[in-house]
C-alpha positions as CSV (number, residue, x, y, z in Angstrom):
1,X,116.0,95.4,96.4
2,X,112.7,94.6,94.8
3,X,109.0,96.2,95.8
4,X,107.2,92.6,95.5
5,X,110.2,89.9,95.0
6,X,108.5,87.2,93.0
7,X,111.9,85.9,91.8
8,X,112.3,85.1,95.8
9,X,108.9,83.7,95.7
10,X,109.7,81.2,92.8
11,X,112.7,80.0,94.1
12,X,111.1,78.9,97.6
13,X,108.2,77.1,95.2
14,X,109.8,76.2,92.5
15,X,110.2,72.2,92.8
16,X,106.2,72.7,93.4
17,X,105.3,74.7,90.8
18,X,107.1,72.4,87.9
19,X,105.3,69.2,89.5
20,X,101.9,70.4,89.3
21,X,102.3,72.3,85.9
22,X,104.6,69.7,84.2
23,X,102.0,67.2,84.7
24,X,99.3,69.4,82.7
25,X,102.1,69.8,80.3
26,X,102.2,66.0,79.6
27,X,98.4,65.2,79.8
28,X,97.7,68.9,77.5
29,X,94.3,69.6,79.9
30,X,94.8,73.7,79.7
31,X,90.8,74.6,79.9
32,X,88.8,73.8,82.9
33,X,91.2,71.0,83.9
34,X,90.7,69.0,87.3
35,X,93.2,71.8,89.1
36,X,90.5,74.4,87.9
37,X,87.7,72.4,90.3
38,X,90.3,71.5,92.9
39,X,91.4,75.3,93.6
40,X,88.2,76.3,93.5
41,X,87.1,73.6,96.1
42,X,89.7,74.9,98.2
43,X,89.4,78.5,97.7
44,X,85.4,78.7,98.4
45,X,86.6,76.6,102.0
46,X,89.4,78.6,102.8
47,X,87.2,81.7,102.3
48,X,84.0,80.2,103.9
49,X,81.8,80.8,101.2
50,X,79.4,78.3,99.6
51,X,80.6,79.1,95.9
52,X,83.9,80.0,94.4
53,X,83.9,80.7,90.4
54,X,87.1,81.4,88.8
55,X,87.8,83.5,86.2
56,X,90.3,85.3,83.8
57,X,90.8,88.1,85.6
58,X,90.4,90.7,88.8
59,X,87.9,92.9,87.0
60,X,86.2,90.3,85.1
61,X,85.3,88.8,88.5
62,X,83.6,92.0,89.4
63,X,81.5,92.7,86.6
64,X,80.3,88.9,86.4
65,X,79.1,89.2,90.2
66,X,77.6,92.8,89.0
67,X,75.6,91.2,85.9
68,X,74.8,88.4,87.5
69,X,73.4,90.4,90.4
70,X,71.0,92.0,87.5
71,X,73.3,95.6,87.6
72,X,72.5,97.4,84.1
73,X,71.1,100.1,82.8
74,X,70.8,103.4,84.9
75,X,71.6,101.8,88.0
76,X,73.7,104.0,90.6
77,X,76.7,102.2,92.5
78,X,78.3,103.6,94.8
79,X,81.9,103.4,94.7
80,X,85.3,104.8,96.6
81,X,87.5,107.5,95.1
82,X,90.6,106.1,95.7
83,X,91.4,102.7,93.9
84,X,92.2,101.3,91.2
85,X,89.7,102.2,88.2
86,X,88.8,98.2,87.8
87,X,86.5,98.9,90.3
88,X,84.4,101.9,88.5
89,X,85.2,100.0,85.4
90,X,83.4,97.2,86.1
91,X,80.1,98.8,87.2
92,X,80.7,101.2,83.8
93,X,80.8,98.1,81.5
94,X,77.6,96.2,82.9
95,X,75.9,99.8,82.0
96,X,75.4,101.2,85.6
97,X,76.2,104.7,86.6
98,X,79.8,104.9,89.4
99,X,79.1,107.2,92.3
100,X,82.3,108.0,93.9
101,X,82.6,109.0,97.6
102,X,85.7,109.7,99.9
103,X,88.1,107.4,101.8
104,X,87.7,107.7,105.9
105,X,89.4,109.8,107.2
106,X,91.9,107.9,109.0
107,X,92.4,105.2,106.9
108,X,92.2,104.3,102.9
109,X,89.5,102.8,102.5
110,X,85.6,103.8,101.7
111,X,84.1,106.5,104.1
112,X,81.2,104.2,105.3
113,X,79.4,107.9,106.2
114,X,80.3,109.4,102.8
115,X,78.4,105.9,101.5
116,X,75.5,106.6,103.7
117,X,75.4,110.6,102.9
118,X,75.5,109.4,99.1
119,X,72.2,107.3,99.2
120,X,70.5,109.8,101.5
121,X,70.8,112.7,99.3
122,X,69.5,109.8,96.3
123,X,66.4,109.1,98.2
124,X,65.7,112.8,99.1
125,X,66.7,114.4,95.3
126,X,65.7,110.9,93.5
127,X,67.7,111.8,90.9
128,X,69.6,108.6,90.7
129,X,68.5,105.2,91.3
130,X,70.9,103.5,94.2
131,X,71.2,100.0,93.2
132,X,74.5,98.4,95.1
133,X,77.3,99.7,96.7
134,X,80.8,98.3,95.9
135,X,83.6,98.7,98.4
136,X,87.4,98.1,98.2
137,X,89.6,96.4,100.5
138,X,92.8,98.8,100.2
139,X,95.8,97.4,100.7
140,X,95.1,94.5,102.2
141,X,92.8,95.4,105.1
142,X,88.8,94.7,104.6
143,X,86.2,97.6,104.6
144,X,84.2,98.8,107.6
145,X,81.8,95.9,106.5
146,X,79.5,95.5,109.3
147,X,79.0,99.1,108.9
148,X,78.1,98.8,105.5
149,X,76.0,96.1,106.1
150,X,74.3,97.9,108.4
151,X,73.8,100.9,105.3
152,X,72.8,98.7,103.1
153,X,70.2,97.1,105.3
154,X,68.6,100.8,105.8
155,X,68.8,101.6,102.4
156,X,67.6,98.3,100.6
157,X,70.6,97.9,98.7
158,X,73.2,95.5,97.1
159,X,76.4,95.1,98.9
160,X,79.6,93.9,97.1
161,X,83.0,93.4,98.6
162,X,85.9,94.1,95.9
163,X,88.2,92.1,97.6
164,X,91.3,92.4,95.2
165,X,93.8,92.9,97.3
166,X,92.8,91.4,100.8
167,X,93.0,88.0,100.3
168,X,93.5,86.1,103.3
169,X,92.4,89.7,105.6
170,X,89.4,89.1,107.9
171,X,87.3,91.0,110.4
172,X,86.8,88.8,113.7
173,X,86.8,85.4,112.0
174,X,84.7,86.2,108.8
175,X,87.1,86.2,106.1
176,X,87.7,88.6,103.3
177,X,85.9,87.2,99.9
178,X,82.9,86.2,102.2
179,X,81.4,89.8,102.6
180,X,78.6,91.0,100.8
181,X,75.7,89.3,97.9
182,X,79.0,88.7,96.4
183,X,82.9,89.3,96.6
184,X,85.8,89.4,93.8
185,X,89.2,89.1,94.1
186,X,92.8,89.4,92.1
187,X,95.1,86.9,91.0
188,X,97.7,89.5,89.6
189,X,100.8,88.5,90.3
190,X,101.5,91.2,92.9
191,X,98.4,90.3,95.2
192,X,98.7,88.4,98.4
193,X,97.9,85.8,96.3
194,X,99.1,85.7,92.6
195,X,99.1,83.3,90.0
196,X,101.6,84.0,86.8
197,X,99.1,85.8,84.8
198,X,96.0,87.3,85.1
199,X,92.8,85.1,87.4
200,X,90.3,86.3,89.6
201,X,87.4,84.9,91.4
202,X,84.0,85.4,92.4
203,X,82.6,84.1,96.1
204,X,79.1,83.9,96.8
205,X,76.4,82.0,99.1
206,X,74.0,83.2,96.8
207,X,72.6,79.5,94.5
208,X,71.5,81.5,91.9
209,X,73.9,84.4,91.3
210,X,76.5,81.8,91.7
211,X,74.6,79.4,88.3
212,X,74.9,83.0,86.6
213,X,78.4,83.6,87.2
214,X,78.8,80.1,85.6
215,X,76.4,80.7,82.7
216,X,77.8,84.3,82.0
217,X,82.2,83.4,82.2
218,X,81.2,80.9,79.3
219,X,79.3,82.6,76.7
220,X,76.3,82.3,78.4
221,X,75.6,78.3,78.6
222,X,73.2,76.6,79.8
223,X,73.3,72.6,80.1
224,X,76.4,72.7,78.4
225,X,78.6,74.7,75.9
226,X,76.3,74.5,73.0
227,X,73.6,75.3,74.7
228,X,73.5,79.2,74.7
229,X,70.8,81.2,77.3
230,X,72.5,84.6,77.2
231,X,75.0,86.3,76.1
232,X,78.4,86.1,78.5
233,X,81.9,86.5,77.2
234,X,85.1,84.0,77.3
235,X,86.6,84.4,81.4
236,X,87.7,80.8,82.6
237,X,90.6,80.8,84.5
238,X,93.4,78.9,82.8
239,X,94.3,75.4,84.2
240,X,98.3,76.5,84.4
241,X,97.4,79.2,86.5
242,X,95.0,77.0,88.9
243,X,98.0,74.8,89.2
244,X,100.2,77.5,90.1
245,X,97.6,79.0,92.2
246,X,97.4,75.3,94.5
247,X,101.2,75.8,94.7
248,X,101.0,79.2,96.3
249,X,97.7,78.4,98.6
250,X,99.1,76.0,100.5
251,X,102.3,78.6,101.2
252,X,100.8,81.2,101.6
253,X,98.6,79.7,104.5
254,X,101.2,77.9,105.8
255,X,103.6,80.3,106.1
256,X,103.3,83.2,103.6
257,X,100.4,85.1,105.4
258,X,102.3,84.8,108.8
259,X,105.5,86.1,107.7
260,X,103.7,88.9,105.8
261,X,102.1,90.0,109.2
262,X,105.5,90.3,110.9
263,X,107.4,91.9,108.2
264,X,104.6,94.8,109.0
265,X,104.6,95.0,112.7
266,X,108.6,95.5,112.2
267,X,107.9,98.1,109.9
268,X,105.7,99.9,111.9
269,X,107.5,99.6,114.8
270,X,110.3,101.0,113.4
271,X,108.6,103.5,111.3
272,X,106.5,104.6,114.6
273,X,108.9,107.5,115.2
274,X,109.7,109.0,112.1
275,X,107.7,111.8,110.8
276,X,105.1,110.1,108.8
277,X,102.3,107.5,109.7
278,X,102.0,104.2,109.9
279,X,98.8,102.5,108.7
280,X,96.0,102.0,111.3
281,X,93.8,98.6,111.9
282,X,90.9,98.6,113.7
283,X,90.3,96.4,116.6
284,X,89.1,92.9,115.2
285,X,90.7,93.6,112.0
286,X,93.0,91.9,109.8
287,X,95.4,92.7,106.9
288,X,96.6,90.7,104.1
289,X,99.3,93.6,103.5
290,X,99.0,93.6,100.0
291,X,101.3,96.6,100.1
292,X,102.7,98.3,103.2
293,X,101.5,102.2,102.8
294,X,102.4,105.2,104.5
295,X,101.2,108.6,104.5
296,X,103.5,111.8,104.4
297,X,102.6,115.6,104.9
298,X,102.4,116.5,101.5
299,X,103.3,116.0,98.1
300,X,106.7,117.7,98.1
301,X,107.7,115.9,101.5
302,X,106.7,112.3,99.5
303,X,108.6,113.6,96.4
304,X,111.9,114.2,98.4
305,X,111.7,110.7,100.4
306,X,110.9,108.9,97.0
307,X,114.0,110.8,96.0
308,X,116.5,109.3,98.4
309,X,115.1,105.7,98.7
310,X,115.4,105.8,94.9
311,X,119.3,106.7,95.4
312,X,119.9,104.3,97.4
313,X,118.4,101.8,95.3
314,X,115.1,101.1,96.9
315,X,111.7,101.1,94.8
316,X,108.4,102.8,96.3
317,X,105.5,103.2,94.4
318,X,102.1,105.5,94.4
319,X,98.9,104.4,94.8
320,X,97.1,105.4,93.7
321,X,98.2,109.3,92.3
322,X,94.8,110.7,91.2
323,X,91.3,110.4,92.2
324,X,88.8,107.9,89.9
325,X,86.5,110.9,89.5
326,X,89.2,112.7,88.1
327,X,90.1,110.3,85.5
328,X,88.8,111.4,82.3
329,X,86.6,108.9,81.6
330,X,84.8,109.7,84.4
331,X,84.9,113.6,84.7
332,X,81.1,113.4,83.1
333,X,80.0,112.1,86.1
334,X,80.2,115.7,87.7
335,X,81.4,114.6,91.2
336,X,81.1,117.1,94.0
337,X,84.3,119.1,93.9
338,X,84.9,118.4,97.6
339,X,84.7,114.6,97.4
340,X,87.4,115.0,94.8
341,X,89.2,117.4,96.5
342,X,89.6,115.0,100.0
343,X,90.5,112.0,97.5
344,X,93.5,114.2,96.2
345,X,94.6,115.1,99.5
346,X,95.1,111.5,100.0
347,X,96.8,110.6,97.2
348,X,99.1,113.6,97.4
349,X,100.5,111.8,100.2
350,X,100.5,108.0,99.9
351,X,103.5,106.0,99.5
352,X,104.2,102.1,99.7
353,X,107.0,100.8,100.5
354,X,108.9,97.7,99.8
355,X,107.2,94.6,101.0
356,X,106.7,91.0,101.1
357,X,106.7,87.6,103.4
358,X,110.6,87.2,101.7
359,X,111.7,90.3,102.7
360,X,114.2,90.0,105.5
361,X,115.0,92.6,108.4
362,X,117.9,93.4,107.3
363,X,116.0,95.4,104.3
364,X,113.3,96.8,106.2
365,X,116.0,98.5,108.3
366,X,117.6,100.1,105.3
367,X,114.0,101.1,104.1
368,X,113.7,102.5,107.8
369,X,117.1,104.2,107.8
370,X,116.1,106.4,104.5
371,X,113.0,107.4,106.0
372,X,114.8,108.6,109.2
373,X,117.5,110.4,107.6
374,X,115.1,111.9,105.4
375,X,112.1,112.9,107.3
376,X,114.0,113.1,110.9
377,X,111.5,111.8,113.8
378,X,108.9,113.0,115.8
């Protein structure tokens, strides 16, 4: 059994995967080709944002929104404990100072009170200057965002959505990629929606952060590529990987996103009585399912059920096993011990499971089966 089968994937898109990249095979138009403007075109409509601007990777798409949002020097973002460390990287490398705060408590992603606590105690101590806050979508289900617009709004503060992983997710009918000054997302091959490389993008309404994000993914231009009005770096999305990228877009929302939806409610269904639990989603909100993750009592509990799924051949993986504050490239940041000390309690106990819009029932009932002999049920 595989965690994410791309092989599976492949096979189901193969016939249009050659077509689109054999043709930019035969006419050699590998940067910025007319696939780059198409998927972008499409992306920017599926979202429901005014501007999509691709780029070469996940992380690259955050800190292009961050500089072009005028994030530098000694400015504080706020930022969750538990993710993946693109999303403190990015606010390290524009120069800006991560402020880590909890997950909710019933769910994984950013406590919307630890947020607010976090720029209270900066406007009473005014030790830090608050700039932004940048939230994660984990796992596929979008941040308390109305919430944290609401925060924001109080505070007089940036709001960025690091949509990675939530893709297609939505809260009501506003889509995931649309929240915020400015949202980025993940084209890594295990996302919801994955190209055969690295790729990102970077969604805005914003006119002129969206000219920035331009300027800055091609060393800065101006009128054109000689013309030089800042310093950016090298990010354009390659045009094989748009092509494969139109391949999978029109799967995924024809049929991909769907059968990704039901493969969870069968696992929670089924999971609903064994002694773990289930993820949660709010009322009016929506998961891409990036990965299906549960949570177990403890570390030694998660240890002995990753034990017997692995004997009988099924993969599960951790994320994320420790806290960003406690990574050491970030332990000079001084986080309050108990912020880091909830964070580890979470990821003592998280665990995703196989999962993916091939996966048939017939695996998620041997994925079900180890669980129950394992953990018993409630």
């Amino acid at each position: 059994m595989e965690f994410r089968d791309l092989k599976r994937q492949y096979n189901a898109l193969r016939e249009e995967i050659s077509k689109r990249t054999e043709r930019i095979l035969e006419e050699s138009r590998f940067i910025q080709g007319r696939e780059v403007a198409e998927l972008e075109e499409k992306l920017a409509d599926y979202v429901g944002a005014k501007h999509c601007i691709t780029c070469s990777s996940g992380t690259d798409a955050l800190r292009l929104a961050l500089q072009a949002a005028d994030i530098g020097e000694g400015d504080g973002v706020i930022v969750p404990d538990f993710t993946f460390f693109a999303t403190a990287e990015a606010v390290m490398q524009t120069g800006a100072v991560p402020i880590f705060t909890e997950p909710e408590e019933n769910g994984y992603n950013i406590s919307a009170k630890g947020v607010e606590r976090e720029l209270c105690r900066a406007e009473k101590e005014g030790s830090v200057r608050i700039k932004a806050v940048l939230a994660a979508d984990m796992f596929g289900l979008p941040a308390n965002y109305p919430e944290l617009e609401r925060i924001a709004k109080k505070y007089n503060v940036l709001l960025f959505e690091d949509g990675a992983q939530s893709f297609g997710g939505k809260i009501g009918e506003q889509k995931a990629g649309s929240f915020g000054a400015a949202a980025a997302t993940s084209f890594f091959p295990s996302k919801p929606l994955g190209c055969y490389g690295d790729g990102g993008a970077v969604f805005t309404d914003d006119d002129g952060l969206a000219e920035q994000v331009r300027s800055l993914r091609e060393h800065g231009k101006g009128s054109d590529k000689y013309d030089n009005v800042r310093v950016g770096c090298n990010s354009r999305l390659d045009t094989l990987q748009a092509a494969v990228l139109l391949a999978k877009l029109a799967a995924y929302k024809r049929y991909e996103l769907d059968a990704a939806q039901k493969i969870a409610e069968i696992y929670s269904v089924k999971l609903g009585a064994a002694k773990l639990e289930t993820p949660k989603i709010p009322t009016l909100f929506y998961s891409a399912w990036a990965q299906y993750t549960v949570k177990l009592q403890n570390k030694t509990q998660r240890e002995e059920l990753q034990r017997e799924l692995k004997n009988a051949g099924i993969p599960s993986n951790v994320y994320y096993p420790k806290p960003l504050s406690s990574q050491k490239a970030c332990l000079h940041l001084q986080t309050p011990a108990d912020i880091t000390e909830k964070t580890q309690n979470l990821c003592d106990r998280v665990l995703s499971l196989p999962f993916h819009p091939y996966m048939t029932e017939w695996e998620t009932e041997q994925v079900c089966r180890v669980c129950y002999d394992t953990l018993g049920t409630v």
